[in-house]
N, C-alpha and C positions, 0 to 999 in steps of 0.2 A: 504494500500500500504506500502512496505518497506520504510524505511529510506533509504535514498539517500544519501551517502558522496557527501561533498562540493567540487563542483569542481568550479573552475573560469568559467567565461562565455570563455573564448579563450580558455580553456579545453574542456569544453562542445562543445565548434565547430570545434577543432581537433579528436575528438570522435567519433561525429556525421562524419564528412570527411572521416573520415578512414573504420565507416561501410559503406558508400555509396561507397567507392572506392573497399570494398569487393565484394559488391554487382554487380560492374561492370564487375569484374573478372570473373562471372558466363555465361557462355555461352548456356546454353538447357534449356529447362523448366523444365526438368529431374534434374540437378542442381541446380535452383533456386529451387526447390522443397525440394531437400534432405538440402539445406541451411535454408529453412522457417520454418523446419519442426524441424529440430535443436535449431533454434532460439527463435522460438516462443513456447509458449502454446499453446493446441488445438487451446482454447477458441479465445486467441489474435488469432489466424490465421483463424479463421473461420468470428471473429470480422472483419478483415481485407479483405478476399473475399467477406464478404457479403456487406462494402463498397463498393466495385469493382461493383458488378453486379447493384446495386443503380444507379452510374456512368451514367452504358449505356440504364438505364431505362429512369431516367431522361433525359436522352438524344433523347429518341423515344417518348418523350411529355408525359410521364405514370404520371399520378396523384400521392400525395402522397400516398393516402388511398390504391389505388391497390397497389403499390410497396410494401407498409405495409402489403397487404394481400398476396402476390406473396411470400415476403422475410420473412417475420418475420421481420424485422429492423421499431424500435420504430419512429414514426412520428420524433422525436425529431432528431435522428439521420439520417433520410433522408434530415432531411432541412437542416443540416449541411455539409452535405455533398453536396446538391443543394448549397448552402452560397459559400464553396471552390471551388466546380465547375463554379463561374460565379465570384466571388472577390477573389481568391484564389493566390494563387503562381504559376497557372495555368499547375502545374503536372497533373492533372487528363483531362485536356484537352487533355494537350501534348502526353499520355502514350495513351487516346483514340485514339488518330485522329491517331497514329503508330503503336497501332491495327489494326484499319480500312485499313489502307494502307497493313499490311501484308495480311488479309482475302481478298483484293479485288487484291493481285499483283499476 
């Protein structure tokens, strides 16, 4: 990984603030698409949906070992993402249950 310039920890949560507040600016999936697609690397972005789809597996009771076979995502990284899913900051709840709500309105 790169070296990181020192930022203060109130730097580092003004930073953090200010891409979340970008992120809110985006209004289509079309948008947030051409924003993640800029942002990220493949990798990190494929890294990051294949989180996502874990999410709503674990959530339909799917074992690790299927999801592992389903996804490709290493046992290691489905329990942690089960971990943030059930002790977490409770984002991945919140972002599900507001999918569920858009598929089923």
């Amino acid at each position: 990984m790169k070296g990181r310039r020192t930022l203060s920890p109130r730097q580092e949560a003004l930073a953090e603030r200010a891409l979340f507040s970008a992120i809110l600016t985006l209004r289509t999936v079309e948008e947030c698409r051409a924003f993640f697609r800029d942002l990220c690397t493949p990798a990190e972005l494929q890294a990051l949906a294949d989180r996502w789809a874990v999410v709503g597996l674990l959530q339909q009771g799917v074992p690790y070992r299927e999801i592992h076979k389903q996804t490709g995502v290493s046992v290691t990284t489905i329990g942690r993402v089960a971990r943030y899913l059930t002790n977490g900051h409770g984002g991945y709840a919140l972002a599900a249950s507001r999918t569920k709500e858009l598929r089923t309105s």
